[in-house]
C-alpha positions, 0 to 999 in steps of 0.5 A: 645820338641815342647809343651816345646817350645810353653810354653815357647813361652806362658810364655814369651808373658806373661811376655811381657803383664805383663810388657806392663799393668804396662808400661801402667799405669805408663804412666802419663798426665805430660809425654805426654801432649801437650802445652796448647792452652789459651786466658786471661779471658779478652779475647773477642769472637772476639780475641778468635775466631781470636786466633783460626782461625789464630793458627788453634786451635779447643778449647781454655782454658780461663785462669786468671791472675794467669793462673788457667783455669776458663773455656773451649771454643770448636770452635764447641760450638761457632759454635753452639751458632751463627748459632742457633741465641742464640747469636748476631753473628755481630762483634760489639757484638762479640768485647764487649763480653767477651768470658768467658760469653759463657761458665759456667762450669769450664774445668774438669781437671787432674794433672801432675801425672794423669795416661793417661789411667784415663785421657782417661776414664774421656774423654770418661765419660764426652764426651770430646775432651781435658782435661786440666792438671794443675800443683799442684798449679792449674795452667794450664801447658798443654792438653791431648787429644784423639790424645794424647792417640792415639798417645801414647797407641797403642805400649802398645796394639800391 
């Protein structure tokens, strides 16, 4: 009697992990993403890192006027670049430059029907803090980060 009831027991887990994979995969970057943190294109170093500071925000996605994300700004990465000297760090300088100067890659992106696991994968492929998720236009309509996904894993895993 007690082998037919750890058997049971051992077919119900594994009932509960088959449903628990599936969950897990049709968990989508659309369902758990965050509002996106942007600036304009326009946007000078300065507005930028006053954006920042003032929202407490660690990166920012430089937008265009359609709202398309065109490029990714890390705090780290402005950081980096002032106390390195590559760039003037006065105020003057930082006033008439446009953000988007600091940056030459486009954000890498997913869709609103991205499953997170992927999401993460790329995170962790790419060494990234965030990704943008854009709509099916391409415009950006929210992020998901490692705190997204260590926010929301952990209860397909326990």
């Amino acid at each position: 009697m007690a082998k037919t009831r750890n058997r049971k027991k051992s077919a119900d887990a594994r009932l509960v992990q088959a449903g628990a994979k599936a969950a897990v995969r049709r968990l989508t970057c659309g369902r758990v993403m965050k509002s996106p943190q942007m600036v304009m294109e326009g946007a000078s170093v300065h507005e930028v890192l006053e954006t920042m500071i003032n929202k407490n925000w660690d990166h920012v996605f430089i937008i265009s006027e359609d709202g398309i994300p065109i490029s990714r700004i890390h705090a780290v990465d402005v950081l980096k670049l002032t106390s390195r000297k590559t760039v003037n760090g006065n105020l003057a300088w930082m006033m008439a430059t446009s953000a988007k100067q600091l940056v030459n890659l486009p954000p890498l992106q997913v869709g609103l029907s991205t499953p997170l696991l992927k999401a993460g994968a790329l995170m962790l492929t790419h060494d990234l803090n965030q990704l943008a998720v854009v709509d099916s236009d391409g415009v950006l309509v929210g992020f998901v980060s490692h705190a997204t996904m260590a926010m929301h894993l952990p209860r397909f895993i326990l």
